[in-house]
DRENVOLO-253208 format. One record per residue (C-alpha): x, y, z. Coordinates in pm, whole numbers, plus 50000, padded with zeros to 5 digits. Example, Ala and Ser with C-alpha at 12.3 -4.5 7.8 and 13.67 -1.06 7.14 Angstrom:
512304955050780513674989450714
***
This chain:
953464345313413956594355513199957774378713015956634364912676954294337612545956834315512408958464313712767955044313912930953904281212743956364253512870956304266713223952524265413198951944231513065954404217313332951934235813586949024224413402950414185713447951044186813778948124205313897946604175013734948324148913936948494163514259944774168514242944184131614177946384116214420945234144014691942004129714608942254095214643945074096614960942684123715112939824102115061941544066515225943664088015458942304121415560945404139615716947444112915766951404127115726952894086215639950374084015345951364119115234954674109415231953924078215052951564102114762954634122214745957054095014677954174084714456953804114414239957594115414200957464077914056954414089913838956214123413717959434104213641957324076613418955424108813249959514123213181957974159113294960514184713439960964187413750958224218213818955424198313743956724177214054957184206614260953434219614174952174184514174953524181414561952234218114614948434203414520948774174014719949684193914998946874216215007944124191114947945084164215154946184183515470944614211915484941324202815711937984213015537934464206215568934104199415129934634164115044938504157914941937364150414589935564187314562938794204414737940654187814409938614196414177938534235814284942064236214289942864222813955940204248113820941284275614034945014270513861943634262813504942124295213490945064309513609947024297813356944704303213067944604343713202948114345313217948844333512863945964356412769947934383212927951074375112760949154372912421947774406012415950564426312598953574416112512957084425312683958464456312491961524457512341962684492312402961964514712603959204545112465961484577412566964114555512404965254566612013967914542811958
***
């Protein structure tokens, strides 16, 4: 969350993105290669090829590495697929209440005490 909704926006779509792509390639590596660190590696390398071809900044990277990470090698009962799919809706609502947040209170500009 930032300060305003203008900041909160491009920071939040980046998220969005690669929330997105690490869920899918946590899937499918998770699915083929359940906790294996060389095909992580390789889905990492992966998502950076992917990220570069999509010209995204360098966060969506980060968070879709950060997705990746926690489906794919984090041991669960839930099918990989499932793990995925709650993450990416676990962050989507996040993001969707913090740019409701920053909608409907904004930062203030001065302080209240303040009569400048």
């Amino acid at each position: 969350m930032q300060s305003n909704l203008g900041a909160a926006l491009p920071i939040s779509a980046q998220r969005f993105i690669g929330t997105a792509v690490g869920a899918v390639f946590g899937g499918f590596a998770g699915t083929y290669f359940p906790g294996n660190v060389a095909a992580f590696g390789v889905a990492v390398f992966a998502i950076g090829v992917v990220c570069a071809a999509l010209k995204v900044e360098r966060a969506a990277y980060r968070y879709a590495s950060i997705t990746l990470a926690i489906v794919m090698l984090v041991p669960r009962a839930a099918n990989e697929w499932m793990v995925a799919m709650h993450r990416f809706s676990e962050v989507s609502i996040g993001i969707v209440v913090g740019l409701a947040l920053s909608a409907v209170w904004p930062e203030q500009t001065k302080c209240p005490g303040n009569q400048d």
